[in-house]
Backbone bond lengths (Angstrom), bond angles and torsions (degrees), N, CA, C in turn:
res aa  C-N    CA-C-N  psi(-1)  N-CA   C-N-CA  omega(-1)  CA-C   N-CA-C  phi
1 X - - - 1.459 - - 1.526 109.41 -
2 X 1.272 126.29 136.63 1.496 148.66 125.97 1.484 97.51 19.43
3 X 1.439 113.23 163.39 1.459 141.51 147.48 0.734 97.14 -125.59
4 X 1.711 149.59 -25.49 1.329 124.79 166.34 1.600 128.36 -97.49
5 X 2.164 105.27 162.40 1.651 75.19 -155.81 1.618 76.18 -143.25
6 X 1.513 118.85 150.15 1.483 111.63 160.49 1.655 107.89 -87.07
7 X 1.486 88.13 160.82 1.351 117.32 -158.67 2.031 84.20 -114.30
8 X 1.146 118.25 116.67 2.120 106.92 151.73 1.233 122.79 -117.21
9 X 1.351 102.52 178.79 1.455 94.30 169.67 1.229 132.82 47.71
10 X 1.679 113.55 36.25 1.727 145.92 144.64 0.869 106.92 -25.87
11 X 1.129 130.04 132.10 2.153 130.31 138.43 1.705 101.29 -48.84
12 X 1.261 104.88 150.34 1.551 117.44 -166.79 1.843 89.05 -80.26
13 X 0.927 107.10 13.09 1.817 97.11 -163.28 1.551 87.86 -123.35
14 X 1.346 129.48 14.39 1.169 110.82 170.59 1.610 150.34 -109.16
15 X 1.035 157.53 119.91 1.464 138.91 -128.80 1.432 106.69 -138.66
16 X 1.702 106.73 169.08 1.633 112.98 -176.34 1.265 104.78 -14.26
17 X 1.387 113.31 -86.75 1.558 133.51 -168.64 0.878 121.53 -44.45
18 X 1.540 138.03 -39.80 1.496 132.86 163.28 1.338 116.92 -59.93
19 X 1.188 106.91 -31.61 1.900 112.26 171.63 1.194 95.80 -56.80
20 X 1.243 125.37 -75.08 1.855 143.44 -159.45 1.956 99.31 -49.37
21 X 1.354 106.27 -36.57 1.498 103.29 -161.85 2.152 96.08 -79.46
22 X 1.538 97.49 -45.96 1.873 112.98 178.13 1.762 87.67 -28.91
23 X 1.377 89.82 -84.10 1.682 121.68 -166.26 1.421 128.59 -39.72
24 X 1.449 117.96 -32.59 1.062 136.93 177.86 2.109 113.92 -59.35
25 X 1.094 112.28 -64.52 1.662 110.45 159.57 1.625 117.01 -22.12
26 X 1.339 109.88 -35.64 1.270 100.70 170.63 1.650 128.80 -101.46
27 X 0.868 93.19 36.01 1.711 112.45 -174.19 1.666 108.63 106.82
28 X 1.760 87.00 -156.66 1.903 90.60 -156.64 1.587 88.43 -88.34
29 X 1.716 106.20 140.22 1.414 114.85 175.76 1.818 94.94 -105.85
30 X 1.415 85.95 121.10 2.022 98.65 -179.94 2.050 95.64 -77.57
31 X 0.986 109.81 -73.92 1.821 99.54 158.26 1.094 129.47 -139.86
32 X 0.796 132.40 165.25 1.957 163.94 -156.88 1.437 107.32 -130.22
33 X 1.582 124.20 114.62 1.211 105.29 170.89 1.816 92.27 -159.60
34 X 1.604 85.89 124.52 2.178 99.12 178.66 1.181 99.73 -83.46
35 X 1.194 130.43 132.70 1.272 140.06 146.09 1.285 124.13 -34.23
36 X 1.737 135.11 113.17 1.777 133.10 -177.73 1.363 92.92 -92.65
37 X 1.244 108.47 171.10 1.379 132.19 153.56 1.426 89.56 -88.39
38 X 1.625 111.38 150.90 1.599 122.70 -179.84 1.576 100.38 -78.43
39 X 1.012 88.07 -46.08 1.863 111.86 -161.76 2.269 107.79 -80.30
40 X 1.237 118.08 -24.28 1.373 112.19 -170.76 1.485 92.66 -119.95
41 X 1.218 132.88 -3.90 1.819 125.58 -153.62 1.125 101.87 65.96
42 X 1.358 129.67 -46.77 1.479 114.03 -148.51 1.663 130.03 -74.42
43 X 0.833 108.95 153.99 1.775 113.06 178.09 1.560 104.55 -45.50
44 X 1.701 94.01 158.46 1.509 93.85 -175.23 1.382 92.06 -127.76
45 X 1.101 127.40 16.36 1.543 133.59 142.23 1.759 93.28 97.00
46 X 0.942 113.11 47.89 1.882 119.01 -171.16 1.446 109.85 -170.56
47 X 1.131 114.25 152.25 1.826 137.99 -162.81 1.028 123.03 -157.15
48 X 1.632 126.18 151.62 1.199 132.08 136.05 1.906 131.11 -100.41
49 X 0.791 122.90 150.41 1.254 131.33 165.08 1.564 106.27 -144.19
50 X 1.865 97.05 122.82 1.463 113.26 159.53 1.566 120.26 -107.07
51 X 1.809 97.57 111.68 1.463 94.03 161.42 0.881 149.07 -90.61
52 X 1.790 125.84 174.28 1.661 110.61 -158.64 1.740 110.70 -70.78
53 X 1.081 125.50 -7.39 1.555 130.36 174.20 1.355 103.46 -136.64
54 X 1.962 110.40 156.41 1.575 99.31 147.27 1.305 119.17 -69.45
55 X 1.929 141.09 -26.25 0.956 107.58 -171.47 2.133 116.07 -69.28
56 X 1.388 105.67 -12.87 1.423 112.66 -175.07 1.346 92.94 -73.72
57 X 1.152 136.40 -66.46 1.667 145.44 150.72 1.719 111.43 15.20
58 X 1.526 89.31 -58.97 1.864 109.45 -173.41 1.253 105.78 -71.41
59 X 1.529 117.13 -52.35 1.186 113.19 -162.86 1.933 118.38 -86.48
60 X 1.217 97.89 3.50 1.282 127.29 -175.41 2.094 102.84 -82.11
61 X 1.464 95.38 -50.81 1.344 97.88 179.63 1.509 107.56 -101.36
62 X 1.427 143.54 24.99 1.774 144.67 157.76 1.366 75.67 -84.03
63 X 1.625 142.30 -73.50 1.398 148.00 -136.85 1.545 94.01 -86.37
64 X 0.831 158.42 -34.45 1.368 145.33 -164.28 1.260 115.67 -109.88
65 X 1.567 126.40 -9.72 1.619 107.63 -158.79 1.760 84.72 -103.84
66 X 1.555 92.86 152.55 1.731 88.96 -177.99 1.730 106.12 103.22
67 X 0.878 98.62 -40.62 1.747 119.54 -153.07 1.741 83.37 -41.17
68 X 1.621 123.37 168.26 1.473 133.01 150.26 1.128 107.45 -120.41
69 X 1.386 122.13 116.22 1.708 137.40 164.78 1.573 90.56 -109.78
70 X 1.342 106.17 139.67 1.227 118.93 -177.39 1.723 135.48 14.98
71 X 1.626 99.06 71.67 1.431 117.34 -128.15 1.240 133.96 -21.25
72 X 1.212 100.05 78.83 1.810 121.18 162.48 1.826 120.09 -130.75
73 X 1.107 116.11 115.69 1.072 126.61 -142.12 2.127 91.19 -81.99
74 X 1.089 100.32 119.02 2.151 94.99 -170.89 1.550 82.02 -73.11
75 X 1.709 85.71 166.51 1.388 107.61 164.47 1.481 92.00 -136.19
76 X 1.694 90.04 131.26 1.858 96.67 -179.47 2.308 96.30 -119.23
77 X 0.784 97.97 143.04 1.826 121.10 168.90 1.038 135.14 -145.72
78 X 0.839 135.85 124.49 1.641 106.62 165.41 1.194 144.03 -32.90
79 X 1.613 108.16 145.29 1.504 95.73 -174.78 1.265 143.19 -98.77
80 X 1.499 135.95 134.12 1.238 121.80 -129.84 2.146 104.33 -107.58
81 X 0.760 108.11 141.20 1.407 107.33 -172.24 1.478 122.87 -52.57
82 X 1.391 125.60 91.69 1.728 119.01 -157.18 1.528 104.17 -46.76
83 X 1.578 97.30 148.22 1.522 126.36 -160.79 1.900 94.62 -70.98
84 X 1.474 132.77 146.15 1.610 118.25 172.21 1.526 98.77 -76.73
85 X 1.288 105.64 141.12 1.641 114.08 162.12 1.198 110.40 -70.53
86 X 1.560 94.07 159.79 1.752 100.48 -177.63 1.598 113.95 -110.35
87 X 0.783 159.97 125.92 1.369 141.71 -174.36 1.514 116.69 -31.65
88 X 1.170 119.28 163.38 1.457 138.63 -162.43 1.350 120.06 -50.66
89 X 1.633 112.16 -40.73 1.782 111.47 162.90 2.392 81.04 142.90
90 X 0.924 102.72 -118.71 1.370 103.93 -151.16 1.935 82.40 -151.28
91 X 1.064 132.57 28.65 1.326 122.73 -170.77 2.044 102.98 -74.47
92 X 1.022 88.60 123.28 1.880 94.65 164.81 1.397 129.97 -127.27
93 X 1.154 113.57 138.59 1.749 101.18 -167.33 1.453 100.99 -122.84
């Protein structure tokens, strides 16, 4: 297993550090990082956090997934290696 794990289903009010502070109880969090919108600042309600082991990793997501922070219940997993894009399709104008 992973050391890294997604984090969903954030409160829009939430940032690096509140991830890092959640996450931390379960061992050492190497980083924490919420997803912005480029364009609003705001959170896009999704994360990563990599921990310092998979077993901290594991025990990070028994204790966190489910959880309610500002009642929205996260969903934590592992994180899965983004899919390659394909080019755009055949669009012509």
């Amino acid at each position: 297993m992973s050391s890294k794990l997604y984090v969903g289903n954030l409160p829009y009010s939430f940032r690096d550090s509140d991830m890092e502070q959640a996450f931390s109880q379960f061992g050492t969090v190497s980083s924490a990082k919420v997803m912005m919108d480029r364009d609003s600042g705001r959170s896009k309600g999704f994360g990563f956090v990599e921990m310092g082991s998979a077993a901290e990793a594991q025990a990070a997501i028994a204790g966190m997934n489910g959880k309610d922070y500002g009642g929205r219940g996260l969903v934590v997993n592992e994180a899965r290696p983004m899919e390659p894009r394909t080019g755009g399709g055949n669009r012509r104008f």
